[in-house]
mmCIF file of the N, C-alpha and C atoms, coordinates in Angstrom:
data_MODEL
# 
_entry.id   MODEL 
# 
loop_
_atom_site.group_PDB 
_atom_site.id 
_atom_site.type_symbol 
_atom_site.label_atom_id 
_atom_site.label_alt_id 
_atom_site.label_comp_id 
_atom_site.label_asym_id 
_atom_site.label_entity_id 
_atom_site.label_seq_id 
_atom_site.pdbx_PDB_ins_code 
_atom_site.Cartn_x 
_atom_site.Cartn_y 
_atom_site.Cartn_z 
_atom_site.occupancy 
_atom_site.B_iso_or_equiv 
_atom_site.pdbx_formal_charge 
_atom_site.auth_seq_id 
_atom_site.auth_comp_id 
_atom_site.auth_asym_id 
_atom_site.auth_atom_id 
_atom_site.pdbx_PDB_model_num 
ATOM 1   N N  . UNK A 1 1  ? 6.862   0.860  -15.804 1.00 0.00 ? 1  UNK A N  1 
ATOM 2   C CA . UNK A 1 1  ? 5.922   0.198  -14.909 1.00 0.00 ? 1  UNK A CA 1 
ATOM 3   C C  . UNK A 1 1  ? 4.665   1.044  -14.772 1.00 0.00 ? 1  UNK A C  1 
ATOM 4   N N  . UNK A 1 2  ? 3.566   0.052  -14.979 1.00 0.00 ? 2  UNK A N  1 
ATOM 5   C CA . UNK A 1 2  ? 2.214   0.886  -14.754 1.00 0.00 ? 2  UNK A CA 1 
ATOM 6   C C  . UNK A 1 2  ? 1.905   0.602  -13.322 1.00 0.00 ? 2  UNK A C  1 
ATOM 7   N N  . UNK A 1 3  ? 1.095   1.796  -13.104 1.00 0.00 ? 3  UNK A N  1 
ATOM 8   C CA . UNK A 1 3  ? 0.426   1.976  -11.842 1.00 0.00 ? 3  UNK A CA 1 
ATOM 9   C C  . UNK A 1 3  ? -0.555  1.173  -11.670 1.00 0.00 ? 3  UNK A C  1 
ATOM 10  N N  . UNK A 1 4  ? -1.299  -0.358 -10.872 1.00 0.00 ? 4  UNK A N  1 
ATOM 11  C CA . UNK A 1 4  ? -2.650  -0.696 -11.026 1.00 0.00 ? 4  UNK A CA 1 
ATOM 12  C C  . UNK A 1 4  ? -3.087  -0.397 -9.668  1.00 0.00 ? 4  UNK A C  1 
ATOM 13  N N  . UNK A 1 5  ? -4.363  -0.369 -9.992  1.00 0.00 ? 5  UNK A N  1 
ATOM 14  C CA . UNK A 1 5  ? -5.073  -0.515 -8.467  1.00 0.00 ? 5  UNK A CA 1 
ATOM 15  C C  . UNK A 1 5  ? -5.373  -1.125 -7.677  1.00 0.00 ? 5  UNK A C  1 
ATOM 16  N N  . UNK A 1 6  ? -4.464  -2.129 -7.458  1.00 0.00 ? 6  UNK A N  1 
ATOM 17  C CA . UNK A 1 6  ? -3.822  -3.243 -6.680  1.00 0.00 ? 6  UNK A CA 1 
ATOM 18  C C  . UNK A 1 6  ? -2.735  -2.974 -5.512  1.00 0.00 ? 6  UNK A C  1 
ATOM 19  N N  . UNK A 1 7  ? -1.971  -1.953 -6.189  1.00 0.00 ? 7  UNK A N  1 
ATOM 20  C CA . UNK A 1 7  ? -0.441  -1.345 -5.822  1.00 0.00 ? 7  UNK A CA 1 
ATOM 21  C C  . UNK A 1 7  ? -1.165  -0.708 -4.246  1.00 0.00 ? 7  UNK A C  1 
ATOM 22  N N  . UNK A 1 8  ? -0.280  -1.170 -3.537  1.00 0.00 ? 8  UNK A N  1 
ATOM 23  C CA . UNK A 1 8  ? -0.464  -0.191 -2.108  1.00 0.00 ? 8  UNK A CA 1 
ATOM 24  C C  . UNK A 1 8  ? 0.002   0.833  -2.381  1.00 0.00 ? 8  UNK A C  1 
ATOM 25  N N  . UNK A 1 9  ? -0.663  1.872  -1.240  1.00 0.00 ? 9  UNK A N  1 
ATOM 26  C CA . UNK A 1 9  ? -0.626  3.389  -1.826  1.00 0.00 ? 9  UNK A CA 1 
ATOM 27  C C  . UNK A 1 9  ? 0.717   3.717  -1.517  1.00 0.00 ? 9  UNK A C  1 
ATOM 28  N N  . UNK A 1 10 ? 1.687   3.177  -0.511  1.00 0.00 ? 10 UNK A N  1 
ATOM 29  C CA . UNK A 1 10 ? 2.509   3.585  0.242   1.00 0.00 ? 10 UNK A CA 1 
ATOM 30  C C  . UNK A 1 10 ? 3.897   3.335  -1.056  1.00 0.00 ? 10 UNK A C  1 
ATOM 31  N N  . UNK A 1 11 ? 3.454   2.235  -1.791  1.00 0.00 ? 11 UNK A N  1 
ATOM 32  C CA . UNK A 1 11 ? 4.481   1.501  -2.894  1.00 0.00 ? 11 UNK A CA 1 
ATOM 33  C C  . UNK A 1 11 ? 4.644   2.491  -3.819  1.00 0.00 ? 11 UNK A C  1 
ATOM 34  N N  . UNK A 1 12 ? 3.228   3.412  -4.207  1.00 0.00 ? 12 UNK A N  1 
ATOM 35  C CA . UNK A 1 12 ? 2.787   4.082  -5.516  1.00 0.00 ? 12 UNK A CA 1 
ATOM 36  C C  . UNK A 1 12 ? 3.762   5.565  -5.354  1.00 0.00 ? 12 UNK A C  1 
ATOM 37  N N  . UNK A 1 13 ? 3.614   5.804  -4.268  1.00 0.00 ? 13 UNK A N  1 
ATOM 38  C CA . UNK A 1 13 ? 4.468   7.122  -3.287  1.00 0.00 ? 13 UNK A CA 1 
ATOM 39  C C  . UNK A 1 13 ? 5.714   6.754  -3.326  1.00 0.00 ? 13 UNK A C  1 
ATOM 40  N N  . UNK A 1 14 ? 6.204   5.715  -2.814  1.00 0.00 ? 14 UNK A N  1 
ATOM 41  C CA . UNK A 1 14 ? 7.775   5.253  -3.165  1.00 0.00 ? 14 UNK A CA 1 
ATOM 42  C C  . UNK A 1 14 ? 8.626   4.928  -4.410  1.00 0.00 ? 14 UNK A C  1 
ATOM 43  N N  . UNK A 1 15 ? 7.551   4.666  -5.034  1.00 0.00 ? 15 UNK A N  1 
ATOM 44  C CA . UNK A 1 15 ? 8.224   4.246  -6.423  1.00 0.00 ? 15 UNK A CA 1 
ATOM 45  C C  . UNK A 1 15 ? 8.403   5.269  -7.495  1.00 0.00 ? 15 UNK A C  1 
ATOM 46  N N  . UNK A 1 16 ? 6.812   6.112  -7.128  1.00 0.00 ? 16 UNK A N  1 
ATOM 47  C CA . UNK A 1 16 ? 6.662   7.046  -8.045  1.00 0.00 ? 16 UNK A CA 1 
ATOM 48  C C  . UNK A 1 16 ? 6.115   8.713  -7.054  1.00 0.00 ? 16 UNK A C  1 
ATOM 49  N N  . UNK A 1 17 ? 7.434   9.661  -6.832  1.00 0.00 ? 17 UNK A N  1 
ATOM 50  C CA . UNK A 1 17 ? 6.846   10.766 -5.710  1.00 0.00 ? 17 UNK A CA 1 
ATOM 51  C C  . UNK A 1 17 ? 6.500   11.819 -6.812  1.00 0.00 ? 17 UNK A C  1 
ATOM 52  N N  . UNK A 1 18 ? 6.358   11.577 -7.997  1.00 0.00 ? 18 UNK A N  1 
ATOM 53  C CA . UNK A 1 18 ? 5.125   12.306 -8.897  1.00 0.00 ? 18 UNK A CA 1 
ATOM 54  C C  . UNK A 1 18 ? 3.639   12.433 -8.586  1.00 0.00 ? 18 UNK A C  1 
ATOM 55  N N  . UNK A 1 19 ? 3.649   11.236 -8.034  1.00 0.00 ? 19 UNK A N  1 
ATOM 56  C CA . UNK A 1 19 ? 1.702   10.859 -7.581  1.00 0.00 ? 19 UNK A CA 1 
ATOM 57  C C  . UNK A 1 19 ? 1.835   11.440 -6.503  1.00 0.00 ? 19 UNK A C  1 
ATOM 58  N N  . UNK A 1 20 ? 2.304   11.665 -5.326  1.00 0.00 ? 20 UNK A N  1 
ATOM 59  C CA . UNK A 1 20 ? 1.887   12.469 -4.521  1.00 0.00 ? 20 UNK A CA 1 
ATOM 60  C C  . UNK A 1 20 ? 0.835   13.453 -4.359  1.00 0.00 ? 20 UNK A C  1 
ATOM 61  N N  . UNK A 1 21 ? 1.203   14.602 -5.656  1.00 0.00 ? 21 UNK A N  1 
ATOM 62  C CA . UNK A 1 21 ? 0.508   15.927 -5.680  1.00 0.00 ? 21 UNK A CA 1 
ATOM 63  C C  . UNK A 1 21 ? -0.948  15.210 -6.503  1.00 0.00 ? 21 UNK A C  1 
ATOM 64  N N  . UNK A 1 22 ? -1.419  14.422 -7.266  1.00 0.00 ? 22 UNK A N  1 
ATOM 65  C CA . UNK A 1 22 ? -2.347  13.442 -7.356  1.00 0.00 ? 22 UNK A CA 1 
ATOM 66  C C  . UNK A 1 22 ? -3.352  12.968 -6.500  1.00 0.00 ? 22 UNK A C  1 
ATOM 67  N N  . UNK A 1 23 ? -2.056  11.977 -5.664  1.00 0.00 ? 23 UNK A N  1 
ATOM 68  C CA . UNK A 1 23 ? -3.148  11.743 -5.063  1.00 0.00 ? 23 UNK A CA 1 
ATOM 69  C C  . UNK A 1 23 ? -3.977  13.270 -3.651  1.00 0.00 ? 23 UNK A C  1 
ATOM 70  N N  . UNK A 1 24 ? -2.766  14.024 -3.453  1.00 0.00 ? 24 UNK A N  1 
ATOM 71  C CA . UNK A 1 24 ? -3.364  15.309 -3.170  1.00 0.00 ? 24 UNK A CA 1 
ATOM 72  C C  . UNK A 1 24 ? -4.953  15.609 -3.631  1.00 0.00 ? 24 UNK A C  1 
ATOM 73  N N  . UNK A 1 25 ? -4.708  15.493 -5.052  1.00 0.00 ? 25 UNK A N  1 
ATOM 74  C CA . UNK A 1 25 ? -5.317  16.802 -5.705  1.00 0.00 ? 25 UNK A CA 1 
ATOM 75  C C  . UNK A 1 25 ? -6.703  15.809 -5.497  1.00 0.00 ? 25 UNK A C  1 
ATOM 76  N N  . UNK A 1 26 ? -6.638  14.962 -5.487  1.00 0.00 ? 26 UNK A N  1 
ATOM 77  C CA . UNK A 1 26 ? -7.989  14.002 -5.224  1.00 0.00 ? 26 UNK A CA 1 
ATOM 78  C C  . UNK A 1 26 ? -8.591  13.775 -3.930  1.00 0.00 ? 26 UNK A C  1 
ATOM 79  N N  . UNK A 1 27 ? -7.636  14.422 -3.093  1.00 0.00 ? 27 UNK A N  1 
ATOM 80  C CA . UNK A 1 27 ? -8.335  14.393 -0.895  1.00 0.00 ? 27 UNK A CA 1 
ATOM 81  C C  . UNK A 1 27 ? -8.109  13.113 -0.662  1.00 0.00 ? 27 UNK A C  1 
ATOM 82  N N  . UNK A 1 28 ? -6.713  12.617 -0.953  1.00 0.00 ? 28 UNK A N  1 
ATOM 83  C CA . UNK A 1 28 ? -6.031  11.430 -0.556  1.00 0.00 ? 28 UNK A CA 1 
ATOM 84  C C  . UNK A 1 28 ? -4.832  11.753 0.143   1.00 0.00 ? 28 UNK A C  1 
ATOM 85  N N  . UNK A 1 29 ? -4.546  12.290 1.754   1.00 0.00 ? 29 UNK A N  1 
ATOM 86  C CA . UNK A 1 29 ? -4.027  12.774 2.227   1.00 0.00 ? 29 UNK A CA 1 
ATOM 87  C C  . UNK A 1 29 ? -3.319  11.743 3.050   1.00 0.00 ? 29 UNK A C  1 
ATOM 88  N N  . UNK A 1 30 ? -2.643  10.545 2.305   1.00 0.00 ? 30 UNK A N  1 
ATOM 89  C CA . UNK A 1 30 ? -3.016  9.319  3.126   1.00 0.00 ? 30 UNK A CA 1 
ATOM 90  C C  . UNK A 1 30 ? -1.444  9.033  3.749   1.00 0.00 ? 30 UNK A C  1 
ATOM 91  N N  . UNK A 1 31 ? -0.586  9.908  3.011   1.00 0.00 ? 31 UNK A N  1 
ATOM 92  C CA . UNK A 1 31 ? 0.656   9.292  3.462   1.00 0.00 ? 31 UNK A CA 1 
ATOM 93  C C  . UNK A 1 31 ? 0.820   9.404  5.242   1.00 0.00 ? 31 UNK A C  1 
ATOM 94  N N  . UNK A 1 32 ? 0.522   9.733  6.175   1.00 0.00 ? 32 UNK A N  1 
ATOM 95  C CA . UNK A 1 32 ? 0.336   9.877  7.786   1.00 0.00 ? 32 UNK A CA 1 
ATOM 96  C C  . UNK A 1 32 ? -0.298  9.000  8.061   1.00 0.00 ? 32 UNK A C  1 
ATOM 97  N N  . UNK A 1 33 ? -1.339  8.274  7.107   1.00 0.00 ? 33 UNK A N  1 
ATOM 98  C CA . UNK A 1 33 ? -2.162  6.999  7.694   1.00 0.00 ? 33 UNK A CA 1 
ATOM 99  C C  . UNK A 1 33 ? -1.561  6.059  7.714   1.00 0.00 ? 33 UNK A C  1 
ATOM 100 N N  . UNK A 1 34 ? -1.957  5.226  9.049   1.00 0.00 ? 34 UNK A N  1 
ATOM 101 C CA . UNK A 1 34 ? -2.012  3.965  9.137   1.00 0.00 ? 34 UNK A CA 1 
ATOM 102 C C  . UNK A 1 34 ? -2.233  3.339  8.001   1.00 0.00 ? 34 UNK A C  1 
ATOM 103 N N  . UNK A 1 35 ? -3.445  3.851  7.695   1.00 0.00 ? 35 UNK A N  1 
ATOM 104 C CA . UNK A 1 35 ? -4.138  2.392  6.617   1.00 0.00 ? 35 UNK A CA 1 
ATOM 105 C C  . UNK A 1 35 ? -3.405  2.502  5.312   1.00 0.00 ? 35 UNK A C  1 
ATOM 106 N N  . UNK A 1 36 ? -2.323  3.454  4.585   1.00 0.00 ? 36 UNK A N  1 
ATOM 107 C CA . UNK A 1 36 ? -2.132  4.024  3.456   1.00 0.00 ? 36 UNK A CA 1 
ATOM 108 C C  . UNK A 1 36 ? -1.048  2.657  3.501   1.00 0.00 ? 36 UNK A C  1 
ATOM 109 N N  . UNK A 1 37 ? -0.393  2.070  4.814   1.00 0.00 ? 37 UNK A N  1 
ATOM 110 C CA . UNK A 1 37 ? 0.621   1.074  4.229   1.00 0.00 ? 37 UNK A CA 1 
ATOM 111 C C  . UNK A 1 37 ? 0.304   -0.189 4.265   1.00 0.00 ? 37 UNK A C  1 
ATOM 112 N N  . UNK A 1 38 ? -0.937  -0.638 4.378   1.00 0.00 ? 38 UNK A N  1 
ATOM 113 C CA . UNK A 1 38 ? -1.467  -2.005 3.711   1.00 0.00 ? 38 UNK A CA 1 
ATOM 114 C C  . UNK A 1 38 ? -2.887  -1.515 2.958   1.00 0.00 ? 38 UNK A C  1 
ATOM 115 N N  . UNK A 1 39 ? -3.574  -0.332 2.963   1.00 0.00 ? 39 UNK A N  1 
ATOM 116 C CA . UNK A 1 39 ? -4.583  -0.416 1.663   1.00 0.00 ? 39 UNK A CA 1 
ATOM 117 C C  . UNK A 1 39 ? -4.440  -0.231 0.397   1.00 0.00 ? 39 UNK A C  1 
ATOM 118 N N  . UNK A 1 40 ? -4.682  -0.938 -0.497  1.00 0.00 ? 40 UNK A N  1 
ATOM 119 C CA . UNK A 1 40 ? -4.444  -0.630 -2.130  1.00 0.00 ? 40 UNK A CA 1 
ATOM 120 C C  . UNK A 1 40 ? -4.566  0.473  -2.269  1.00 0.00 ? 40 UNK A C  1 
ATOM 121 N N  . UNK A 1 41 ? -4.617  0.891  -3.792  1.00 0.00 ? 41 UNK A N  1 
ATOM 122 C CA . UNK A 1 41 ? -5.069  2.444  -4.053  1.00 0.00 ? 41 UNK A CA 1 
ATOM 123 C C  . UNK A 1 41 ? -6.379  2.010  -4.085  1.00 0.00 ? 41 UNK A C  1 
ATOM 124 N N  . UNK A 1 42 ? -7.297  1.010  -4.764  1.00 0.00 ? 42 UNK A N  1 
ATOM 125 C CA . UNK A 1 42 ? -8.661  0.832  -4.913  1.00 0.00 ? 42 UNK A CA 1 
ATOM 126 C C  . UNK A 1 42 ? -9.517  0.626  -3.788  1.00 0.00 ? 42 UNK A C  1 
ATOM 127 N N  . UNK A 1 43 ? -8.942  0.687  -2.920  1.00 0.00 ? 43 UNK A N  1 
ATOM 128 C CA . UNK A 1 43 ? -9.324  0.117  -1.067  1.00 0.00 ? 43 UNK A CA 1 
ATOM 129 C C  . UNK A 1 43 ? -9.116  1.510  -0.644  1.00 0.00 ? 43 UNK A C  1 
ATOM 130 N N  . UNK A 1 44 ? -8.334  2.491  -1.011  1.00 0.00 ? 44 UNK A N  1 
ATOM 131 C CA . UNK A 1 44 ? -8.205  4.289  -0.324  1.00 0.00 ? 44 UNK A CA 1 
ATOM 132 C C  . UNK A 1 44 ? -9.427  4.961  -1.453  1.00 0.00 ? 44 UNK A C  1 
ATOM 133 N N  . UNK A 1 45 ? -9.229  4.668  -2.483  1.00 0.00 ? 45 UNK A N  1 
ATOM 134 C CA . UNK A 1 45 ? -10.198 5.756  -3.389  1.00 0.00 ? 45 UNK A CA 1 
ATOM 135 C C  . UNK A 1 45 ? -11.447 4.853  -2.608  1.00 0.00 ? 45 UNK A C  1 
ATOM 136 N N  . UNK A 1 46 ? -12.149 4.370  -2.604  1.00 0.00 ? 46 UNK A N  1 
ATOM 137 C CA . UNK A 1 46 ? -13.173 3.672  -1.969  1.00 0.00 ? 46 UNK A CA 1 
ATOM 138 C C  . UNK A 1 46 ? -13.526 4.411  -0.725  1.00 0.00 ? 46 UNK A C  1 
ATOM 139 N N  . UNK A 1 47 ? -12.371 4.434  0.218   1.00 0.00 ? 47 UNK A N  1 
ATOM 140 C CA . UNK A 1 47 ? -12.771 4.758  1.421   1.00 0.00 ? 47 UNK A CA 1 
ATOM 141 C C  . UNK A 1 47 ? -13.138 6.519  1.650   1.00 0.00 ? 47 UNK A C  1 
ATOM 142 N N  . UNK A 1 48 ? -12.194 6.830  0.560   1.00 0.00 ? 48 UNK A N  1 
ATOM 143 C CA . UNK A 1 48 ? -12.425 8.369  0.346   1.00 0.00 ? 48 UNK A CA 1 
ATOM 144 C C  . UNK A 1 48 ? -13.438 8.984  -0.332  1.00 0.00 ? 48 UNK A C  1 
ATOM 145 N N  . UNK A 1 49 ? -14.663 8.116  -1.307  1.00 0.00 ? 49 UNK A N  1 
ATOM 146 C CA . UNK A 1 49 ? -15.606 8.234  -2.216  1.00 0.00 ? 49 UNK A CA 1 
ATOM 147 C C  . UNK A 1 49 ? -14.859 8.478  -3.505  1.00 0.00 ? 49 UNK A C  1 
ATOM 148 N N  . UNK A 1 50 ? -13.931 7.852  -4.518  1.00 0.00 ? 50 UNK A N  1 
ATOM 149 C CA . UNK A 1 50 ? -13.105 8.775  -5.482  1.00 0.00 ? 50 UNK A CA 1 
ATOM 150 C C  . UNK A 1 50 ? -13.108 7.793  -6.398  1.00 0.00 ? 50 UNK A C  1 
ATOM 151 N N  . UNK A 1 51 ? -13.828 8.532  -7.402  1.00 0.00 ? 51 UNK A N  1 
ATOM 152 C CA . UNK A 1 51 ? -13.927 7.273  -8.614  1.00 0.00 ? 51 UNK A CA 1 
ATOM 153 C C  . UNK A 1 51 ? -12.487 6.329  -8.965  1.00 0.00 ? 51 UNK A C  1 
ATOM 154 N N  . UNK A 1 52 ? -11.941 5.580  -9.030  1.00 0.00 ? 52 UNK A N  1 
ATOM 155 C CA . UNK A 1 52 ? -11.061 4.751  -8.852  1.00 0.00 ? 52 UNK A CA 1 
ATOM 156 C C  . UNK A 1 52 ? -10.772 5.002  -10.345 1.00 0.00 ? 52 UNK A C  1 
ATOM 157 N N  . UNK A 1 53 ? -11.461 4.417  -11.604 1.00 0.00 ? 53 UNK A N  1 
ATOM 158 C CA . UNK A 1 53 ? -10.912 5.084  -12.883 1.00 0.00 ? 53 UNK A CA 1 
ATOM 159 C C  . UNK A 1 53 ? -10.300 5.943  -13.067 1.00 0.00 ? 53 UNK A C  1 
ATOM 160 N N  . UNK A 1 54 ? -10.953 7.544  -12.729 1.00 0.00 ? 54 UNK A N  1 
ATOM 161 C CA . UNK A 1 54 ? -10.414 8.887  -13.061 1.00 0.00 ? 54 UNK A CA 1 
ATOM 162 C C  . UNK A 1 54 ? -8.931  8.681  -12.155 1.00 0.00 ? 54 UNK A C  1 
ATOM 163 N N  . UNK A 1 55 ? -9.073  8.637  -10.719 1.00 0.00 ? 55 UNK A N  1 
ATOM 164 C CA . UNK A 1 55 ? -8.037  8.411  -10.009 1.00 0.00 ? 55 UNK A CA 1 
ATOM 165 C C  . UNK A 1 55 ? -6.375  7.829  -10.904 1.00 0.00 ? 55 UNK A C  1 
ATOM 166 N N  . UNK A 1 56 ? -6.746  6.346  -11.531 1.00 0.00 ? 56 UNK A N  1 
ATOM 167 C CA . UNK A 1 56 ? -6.044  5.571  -11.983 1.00 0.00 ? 56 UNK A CA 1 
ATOM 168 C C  . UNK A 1 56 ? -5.510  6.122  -13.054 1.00 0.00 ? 56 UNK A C  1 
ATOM 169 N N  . UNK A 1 57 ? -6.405  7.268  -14.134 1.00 0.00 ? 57 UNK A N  1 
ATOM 170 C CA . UNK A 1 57 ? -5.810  7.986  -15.277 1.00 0.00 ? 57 UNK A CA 1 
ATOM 171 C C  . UNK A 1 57 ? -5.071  8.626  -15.151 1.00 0.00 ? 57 UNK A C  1 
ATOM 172 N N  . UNK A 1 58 ? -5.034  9.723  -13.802 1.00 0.00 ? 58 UNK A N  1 
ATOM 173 C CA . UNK A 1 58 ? -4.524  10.801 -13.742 1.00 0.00 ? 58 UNK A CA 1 
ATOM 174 C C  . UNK A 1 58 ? -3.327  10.268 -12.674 1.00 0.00 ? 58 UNK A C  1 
ATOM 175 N N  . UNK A 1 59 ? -3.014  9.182  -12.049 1.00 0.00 ? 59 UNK A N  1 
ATOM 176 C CA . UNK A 1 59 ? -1.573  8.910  -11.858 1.00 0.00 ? 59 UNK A CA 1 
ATOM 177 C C  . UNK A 1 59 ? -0.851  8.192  -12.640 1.00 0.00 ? 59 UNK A C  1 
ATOM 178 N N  . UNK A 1 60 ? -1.409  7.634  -13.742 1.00 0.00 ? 60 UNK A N  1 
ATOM 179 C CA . UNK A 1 60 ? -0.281  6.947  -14.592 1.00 0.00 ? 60 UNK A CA 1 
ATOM 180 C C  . UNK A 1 60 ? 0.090   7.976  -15.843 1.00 0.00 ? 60 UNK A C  1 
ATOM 181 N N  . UNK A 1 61 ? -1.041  8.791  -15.936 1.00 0.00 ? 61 UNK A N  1 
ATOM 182 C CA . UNK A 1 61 ? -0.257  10.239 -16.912 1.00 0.00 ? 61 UNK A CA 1 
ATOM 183 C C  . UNK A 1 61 ? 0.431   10.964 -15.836 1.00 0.00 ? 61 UNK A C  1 
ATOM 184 N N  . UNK A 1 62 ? 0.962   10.911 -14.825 1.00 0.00 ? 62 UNK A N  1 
ATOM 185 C CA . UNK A 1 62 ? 1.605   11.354 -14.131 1.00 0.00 ? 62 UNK A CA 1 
ATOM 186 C C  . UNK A 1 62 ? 3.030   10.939 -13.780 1.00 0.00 ? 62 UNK A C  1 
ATOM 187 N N  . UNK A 1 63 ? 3.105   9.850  -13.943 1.00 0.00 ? 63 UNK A N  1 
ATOM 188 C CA . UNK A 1 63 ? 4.223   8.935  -14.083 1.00 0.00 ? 63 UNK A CA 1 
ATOM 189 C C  . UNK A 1 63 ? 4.267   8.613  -15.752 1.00 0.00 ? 63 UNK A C  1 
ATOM 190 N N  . UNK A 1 64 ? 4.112   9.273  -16.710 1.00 0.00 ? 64 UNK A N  1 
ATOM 191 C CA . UNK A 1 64 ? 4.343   9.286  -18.092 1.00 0.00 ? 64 UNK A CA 1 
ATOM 192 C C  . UNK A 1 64 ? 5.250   10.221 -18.307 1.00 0.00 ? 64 UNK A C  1 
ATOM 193 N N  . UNK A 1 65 ? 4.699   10.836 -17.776 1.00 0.00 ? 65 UNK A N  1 
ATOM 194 C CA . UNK A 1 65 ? 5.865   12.592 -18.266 1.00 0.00 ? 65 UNK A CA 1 
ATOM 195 C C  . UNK A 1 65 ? 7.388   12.389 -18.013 1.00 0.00 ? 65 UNK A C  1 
# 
């Protein structure tokens, strides 16, 4: 299963606790938020300024390994 940027962030964390340190490493500190369990990932990288592409590369090679 691929990751899209559709996926709520809270789903991306549950399904896959590889992305975690990801979305870390990008100042997506979102799992304590409210908003992390109904905003997409493309609705958090947005709100955080975070190019949504690069974002999207570097958690699905993350969930490759």
């Amino acid at each position: 299963m691929k990751i899209t940027k559709e996926m709520d962030i809270m789903s991306a964390v549950s399904n896959f606790p590889e992305t975690v340190d990801v979305f870390q490493q990008f100042g997506m500190h979102c799992f304590g938020c409210m908003a992390a369990r109904f905003e997409n990932i493309e609705q958090g990288a947005a709100a955080h300024g975070i190019d949504i592409d690069l974002l999207m590369d570097a958690l699905n090679k993350a969930v490759e390994k």
